[in-house]
LUMVEX-69267 format. One record per residue: residue number from 1; residue in one letter; y, x, z of N, C-alpha, C in turn. Coordinates in steps of 0.1 Angstrom, whole numbers, padded with zeros to 4 digits. Layout:
N
R NUM A Y X Z Y X Z Y X Z
...
This chain:
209
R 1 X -0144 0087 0037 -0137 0075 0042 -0136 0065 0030
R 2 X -0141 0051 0030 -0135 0041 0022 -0126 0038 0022
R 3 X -0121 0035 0007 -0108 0032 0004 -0106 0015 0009
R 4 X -0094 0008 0011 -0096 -0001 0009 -0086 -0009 -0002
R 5 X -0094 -0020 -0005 -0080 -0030 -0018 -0080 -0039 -0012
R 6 X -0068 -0040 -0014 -0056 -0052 -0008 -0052 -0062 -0021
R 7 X -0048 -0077 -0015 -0044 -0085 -0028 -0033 -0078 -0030
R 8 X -0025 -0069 -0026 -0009 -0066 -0027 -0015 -0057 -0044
R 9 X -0023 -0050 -0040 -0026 -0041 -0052 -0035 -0048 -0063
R 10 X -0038 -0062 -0064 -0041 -0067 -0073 -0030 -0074 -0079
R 11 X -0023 -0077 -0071 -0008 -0086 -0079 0002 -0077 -0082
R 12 X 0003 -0063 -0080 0005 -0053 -0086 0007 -0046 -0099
R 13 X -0009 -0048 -0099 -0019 -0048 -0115 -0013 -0061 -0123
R 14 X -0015 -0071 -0116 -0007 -0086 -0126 0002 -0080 -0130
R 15 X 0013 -0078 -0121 0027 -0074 -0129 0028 -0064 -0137
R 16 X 0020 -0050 -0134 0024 -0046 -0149 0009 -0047 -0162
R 17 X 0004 -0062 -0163 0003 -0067 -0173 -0007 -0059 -0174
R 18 X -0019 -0059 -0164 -0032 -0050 -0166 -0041 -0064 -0164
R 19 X -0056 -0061 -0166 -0062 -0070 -0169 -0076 -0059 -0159
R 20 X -0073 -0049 -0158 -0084 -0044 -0151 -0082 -0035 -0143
R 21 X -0088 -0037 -0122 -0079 -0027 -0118 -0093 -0017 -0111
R 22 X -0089 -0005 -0115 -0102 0004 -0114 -0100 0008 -0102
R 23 X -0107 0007 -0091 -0105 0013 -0074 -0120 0023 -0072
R 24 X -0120 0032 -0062 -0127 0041 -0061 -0140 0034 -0061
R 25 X -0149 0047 -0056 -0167 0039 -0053 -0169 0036 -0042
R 26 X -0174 0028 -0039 -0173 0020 -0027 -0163 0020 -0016
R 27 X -0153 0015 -0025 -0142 0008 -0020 -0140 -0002 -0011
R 28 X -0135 -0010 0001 -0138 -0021 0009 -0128 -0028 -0003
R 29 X -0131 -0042 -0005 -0124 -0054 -0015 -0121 -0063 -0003
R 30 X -0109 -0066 -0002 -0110 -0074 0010 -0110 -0091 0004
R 31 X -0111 -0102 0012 -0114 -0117 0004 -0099 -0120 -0003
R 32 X -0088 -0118 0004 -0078 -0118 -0003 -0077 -0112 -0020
R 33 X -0082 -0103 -0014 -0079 -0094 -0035 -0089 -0099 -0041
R 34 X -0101 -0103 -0035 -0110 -0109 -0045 -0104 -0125 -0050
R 35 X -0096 -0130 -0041 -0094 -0136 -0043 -0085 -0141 -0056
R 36 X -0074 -0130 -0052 -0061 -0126 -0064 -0064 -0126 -0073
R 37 X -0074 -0118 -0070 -0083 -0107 -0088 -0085 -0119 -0095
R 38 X -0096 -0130 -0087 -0103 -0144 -0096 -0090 -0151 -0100
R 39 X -0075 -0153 -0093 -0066 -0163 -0094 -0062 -0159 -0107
R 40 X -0055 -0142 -0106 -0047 -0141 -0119 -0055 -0131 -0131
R 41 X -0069 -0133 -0131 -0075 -0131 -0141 -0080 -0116 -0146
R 42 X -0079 -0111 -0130 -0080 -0092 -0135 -0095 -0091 -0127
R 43 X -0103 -0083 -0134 -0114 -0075 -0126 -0114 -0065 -0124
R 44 X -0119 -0065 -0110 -0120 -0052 -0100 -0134 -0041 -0107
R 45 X -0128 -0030 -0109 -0143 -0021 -0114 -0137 -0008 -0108
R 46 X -0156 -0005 -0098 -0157 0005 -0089 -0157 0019 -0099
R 47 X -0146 0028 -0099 -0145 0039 -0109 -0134 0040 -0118
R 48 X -0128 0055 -0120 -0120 0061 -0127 -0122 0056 -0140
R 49 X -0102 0048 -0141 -0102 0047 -0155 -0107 0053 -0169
R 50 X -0116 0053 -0177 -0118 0064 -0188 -0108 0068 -0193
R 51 X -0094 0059 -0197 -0085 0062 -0207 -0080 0072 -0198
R 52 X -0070 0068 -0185 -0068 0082 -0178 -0071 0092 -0175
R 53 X -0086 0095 -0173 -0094 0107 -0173 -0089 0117 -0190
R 54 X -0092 0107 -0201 -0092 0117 -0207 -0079 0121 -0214
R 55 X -0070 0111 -0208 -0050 0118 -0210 -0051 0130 -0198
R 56 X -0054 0126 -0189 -0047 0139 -0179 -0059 0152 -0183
R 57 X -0073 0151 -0188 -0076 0162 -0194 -0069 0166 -0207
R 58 X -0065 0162 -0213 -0059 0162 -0228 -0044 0172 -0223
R 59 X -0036 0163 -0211 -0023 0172 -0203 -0026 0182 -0202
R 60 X -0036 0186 -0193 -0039 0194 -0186 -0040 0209 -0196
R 61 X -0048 0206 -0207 -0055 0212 -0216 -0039 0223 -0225
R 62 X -0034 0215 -0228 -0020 0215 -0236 -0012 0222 -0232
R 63 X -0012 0221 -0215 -0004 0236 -0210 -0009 0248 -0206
R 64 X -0025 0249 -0209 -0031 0257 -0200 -0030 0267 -0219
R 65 X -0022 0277 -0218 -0023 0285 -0229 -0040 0300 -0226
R 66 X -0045 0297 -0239 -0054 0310 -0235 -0053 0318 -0242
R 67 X -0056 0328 -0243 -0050 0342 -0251 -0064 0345 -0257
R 68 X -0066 0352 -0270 -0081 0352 -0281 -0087 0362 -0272
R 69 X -0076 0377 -0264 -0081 0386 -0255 -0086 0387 -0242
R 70 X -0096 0391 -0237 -0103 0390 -0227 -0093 0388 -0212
R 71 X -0094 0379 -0205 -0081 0373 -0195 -0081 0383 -0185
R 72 X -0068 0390 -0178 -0067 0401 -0171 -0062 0390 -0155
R 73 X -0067 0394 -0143 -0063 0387 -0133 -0047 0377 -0134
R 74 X -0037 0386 -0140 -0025 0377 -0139 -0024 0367 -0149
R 75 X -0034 0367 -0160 -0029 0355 -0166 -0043 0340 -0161
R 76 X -0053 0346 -0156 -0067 0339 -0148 -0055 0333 -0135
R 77 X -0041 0340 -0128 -0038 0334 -0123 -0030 0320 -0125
R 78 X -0022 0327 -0138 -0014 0315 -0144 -0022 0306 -0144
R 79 X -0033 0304 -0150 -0042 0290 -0156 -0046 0282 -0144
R 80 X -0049 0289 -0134 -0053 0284 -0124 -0039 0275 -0116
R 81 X -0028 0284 -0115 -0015 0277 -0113 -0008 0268 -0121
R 82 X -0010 0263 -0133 -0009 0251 -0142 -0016 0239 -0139
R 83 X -0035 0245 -0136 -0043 0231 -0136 -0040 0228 -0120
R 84 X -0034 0235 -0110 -0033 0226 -0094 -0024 0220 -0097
R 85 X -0015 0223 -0110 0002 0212 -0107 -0005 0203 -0116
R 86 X -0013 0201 -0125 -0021 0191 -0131 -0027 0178 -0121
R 87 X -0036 0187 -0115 -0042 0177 -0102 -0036 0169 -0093
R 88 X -0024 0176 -0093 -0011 0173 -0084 -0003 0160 -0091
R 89 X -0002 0161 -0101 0005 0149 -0109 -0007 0136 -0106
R 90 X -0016 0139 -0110 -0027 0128 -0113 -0033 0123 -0100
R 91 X -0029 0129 -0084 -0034 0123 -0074 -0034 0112 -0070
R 92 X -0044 0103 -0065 -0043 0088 -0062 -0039 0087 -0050
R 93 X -0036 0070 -0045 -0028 0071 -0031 -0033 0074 -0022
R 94 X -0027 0078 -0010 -0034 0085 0001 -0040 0069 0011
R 95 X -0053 0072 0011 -0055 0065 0023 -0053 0061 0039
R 96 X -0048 0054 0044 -0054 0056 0060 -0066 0062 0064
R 97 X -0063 0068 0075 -0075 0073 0084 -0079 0063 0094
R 98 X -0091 0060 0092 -0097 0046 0104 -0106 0053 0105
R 99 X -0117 0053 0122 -0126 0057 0127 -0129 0044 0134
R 100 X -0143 0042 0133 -0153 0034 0135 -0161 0033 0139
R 101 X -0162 0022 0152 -0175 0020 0163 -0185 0010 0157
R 102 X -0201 0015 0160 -0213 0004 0160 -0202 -0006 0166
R 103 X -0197 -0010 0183 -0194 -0017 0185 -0186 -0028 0180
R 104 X -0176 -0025 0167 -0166 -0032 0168 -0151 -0020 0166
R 105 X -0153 -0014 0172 -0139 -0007 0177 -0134 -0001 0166
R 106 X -0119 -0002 0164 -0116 0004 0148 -0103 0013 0155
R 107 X -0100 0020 0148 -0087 0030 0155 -0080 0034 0141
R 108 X -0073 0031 0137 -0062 0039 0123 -0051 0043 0129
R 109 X -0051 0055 0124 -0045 0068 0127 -0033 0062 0122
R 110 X -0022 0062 0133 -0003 0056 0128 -0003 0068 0113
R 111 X -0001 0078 0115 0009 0086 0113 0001 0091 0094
R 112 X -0013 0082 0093 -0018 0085 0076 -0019 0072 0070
R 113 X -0011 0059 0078 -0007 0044 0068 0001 0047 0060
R 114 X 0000 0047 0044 0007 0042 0034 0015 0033 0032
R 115 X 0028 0026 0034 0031 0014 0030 0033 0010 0014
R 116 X 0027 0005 0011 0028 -0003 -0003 0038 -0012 -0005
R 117 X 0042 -0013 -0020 0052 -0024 -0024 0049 -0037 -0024
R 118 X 0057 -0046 -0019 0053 -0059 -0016 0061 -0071 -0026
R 119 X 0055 -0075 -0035 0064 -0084 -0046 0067 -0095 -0035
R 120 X 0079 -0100 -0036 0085 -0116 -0029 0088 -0126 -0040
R 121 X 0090 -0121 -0048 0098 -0122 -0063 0107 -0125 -0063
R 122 X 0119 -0115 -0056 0129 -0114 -0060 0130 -0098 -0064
R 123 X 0128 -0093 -0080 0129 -0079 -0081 0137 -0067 -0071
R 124 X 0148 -0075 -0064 0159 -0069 -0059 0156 -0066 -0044
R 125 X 0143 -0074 -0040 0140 -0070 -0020 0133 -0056 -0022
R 126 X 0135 -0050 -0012 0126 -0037 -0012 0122 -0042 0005
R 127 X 0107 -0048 -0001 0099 -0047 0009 0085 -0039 0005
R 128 X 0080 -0032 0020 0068 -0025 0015 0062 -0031 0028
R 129 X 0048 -0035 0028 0039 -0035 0038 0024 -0029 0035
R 130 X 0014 -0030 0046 0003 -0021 0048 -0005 -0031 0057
R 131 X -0019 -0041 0053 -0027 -0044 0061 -0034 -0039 0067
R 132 X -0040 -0032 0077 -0045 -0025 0089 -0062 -0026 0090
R 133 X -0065 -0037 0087 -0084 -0041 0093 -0080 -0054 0082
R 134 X -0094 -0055 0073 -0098 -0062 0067 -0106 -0076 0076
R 135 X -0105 -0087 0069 -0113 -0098 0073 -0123 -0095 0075
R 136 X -0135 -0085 0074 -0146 -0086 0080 -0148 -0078 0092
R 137 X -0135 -0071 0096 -0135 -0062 0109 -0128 -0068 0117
R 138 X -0119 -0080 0113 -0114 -0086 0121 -0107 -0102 0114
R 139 X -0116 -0114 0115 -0115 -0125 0114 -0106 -0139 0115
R 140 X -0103 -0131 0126 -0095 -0142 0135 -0079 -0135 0135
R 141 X -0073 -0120 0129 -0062 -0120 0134 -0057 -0109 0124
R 142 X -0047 -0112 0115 -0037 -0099 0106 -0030 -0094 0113
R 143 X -0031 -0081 0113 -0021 -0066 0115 -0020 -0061 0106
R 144 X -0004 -0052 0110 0000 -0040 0103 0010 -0035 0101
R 145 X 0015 -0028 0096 0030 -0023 0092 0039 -0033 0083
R 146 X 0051 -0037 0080 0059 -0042 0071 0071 -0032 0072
R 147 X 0081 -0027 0063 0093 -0023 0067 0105 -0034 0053
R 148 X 0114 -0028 0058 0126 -0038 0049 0141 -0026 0048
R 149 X 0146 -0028 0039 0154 -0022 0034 0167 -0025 0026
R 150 X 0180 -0027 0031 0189 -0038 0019 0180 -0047 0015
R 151 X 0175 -0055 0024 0173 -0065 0016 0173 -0080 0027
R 152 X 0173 -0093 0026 0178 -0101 0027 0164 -0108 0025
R 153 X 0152 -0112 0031 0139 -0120 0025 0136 -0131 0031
R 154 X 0135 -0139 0031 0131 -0153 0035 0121 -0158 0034
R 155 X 0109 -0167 0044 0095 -0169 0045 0096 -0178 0054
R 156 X 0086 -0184 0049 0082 -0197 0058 0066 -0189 0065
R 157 X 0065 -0188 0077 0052 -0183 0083 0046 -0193 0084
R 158 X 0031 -0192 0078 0019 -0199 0084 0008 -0199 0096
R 159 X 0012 -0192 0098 0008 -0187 0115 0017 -0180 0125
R 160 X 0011 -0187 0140 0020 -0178 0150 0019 -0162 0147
R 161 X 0033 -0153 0146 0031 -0140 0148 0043 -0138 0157
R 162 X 0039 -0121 0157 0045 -0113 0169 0049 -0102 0162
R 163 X 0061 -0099 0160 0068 -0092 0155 0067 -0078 0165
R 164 X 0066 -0060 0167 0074 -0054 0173 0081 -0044 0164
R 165 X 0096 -0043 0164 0106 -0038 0160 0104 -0021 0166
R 166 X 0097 -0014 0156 0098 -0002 0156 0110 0014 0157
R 167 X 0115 0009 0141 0128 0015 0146 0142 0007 0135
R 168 X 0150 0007 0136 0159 -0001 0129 0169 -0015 0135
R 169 X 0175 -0018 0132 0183 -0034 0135 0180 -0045 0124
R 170 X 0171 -0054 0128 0168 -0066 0120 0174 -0075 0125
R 171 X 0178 -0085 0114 0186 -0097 0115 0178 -0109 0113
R 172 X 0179 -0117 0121 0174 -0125 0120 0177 -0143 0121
R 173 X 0172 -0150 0106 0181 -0164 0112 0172 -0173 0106
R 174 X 0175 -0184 0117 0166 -0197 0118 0175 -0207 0120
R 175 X 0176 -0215 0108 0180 -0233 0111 0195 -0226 0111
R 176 X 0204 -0216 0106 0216 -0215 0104 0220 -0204 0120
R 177 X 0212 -0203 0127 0211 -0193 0140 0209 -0181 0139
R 178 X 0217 -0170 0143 0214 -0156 0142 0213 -0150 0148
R 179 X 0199 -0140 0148 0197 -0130 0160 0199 -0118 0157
R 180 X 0198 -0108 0168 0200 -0093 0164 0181 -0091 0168
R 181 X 0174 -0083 0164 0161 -0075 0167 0168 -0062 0172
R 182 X 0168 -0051 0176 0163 -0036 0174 0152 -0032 0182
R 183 X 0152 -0017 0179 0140 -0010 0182 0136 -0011 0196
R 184 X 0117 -0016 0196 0117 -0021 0212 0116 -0031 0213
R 185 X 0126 -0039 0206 0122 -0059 0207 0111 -0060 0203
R 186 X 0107 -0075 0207 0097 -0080 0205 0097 -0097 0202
R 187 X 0093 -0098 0185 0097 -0118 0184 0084 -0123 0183
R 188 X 0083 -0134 0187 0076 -0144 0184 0076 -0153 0175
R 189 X 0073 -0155 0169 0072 -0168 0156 0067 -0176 0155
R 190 X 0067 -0193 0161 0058 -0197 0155 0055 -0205 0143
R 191 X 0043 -0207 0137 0037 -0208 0129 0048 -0223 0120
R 192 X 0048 -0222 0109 0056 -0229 0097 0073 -0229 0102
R 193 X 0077 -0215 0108 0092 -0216 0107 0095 -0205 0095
R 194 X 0107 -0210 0089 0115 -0204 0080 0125 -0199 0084
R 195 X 0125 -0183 0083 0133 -0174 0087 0137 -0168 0078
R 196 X 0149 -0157 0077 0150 -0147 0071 0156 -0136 0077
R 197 X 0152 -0124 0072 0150 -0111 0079 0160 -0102 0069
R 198 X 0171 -0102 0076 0178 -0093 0067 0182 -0079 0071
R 199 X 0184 -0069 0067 0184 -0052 0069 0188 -0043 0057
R 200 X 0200 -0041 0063 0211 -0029 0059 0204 -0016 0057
R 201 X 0198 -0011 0066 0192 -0001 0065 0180 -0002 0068
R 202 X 0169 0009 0067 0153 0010 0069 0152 0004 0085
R 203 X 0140 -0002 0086 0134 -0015 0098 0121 -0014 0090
R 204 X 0116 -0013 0102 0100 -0010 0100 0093 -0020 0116
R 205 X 0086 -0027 0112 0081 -0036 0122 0061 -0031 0123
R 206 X 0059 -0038 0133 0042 -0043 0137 0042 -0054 0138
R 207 X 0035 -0062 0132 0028 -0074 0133 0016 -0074 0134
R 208 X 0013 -0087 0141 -0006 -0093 0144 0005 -0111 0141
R 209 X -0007 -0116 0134 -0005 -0130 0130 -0019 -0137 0132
């Protein structure tokens, strides 16, 4: 399964002050991140950091103790049970599961989306969102997951979207007007209004824009 990169995970990299963001091999780049990557001056390169390869071998090495005497099953077990908690530290993010038609047809599995951190820049919003189908599987229209958490975020939308309120109470206010969302609703937005979405507790939405 291809990985895919998102601009979210290039502006990411900006922030903590990387200049190079290493993503698997043949990874989908979508035009957005290529985009980012060109704006704020980081290149994208298909393959495992070298420097991290050879710290988590170096970790790895450091706790695995070996004895000068020939290894008896229980300590072949220890070593083996050190380097899985090794591998375990160093795992990369989990991808979506998407399955794919010649036709067109794309299907991602709800229940293996990641949601990633979403900078607003305000350090203090805890927003996470997840883009769903890349610009070349789908052109004309963004989906995906967003959720919100204590936080308070405000946006001006550049396109009509369709909000559906998963699970949670979102707040909602326009022009000094305030709504309630919960789980089940469904908003419509159109395109260049300035809203803000505020939530007490976890609110997890669907959007297509």
């Amino acid at each position: 399964m291809k990985a895919l990169v998102t601009a979210s995970e290039v502006k990411k990299a900006s922030e903590n002050h990387e200049t190079i963001l290493y993503v698997a091999e043949n990874s989908i780049i979508t035009p957005a991140a290529k985009d980012s990557a060109k704006e704020l001056g980081i290149k994208i390169i298909a393959g495992s950091d070298p420097s991290h390869r050879q710290e988590n071998n170096s970790s790895c090495l450091s706790q695995v103790k070996i004895p000068s005497s020939h290894l008896d099953p229980a300590i072949l077990s220890q070593i083996v049970k050190e380097v899985i908690v090794c591998l375990k530290q160093s795992k990369q993010p989990l991808q979506s599961i998407k399955e794919a038609d010649p036709s067109g047809l794309r299907i991602v599995k709800g229940d293996s989306v990641v949601l990633e951190d979403f900078n607003t820049g305000n350090p203090k919003d805890n927003v996470k969102i997840k883009e769903l189908f890349t610009r070349k599987e789908c052109s004309t229209l963004s989906a995906g997951f967003i959720s919100f958490e204590k936080t308070s975020y405000s946006v001006t939308t550049k396109n009509d979207e369709i909000d559906y309120v998963i699970h949670g109470d979102l707040e909602c206010s326009v022009d000094n007007r305030n709504y309630c969302a919960q789980a089940g609703d469904i908003l419509l937005i159109p395109a260049h209004t300035q809203i803000t979405f505020t939530a007490s507790n976890p609110v997890k939405l669907f959007y297509v824009s």
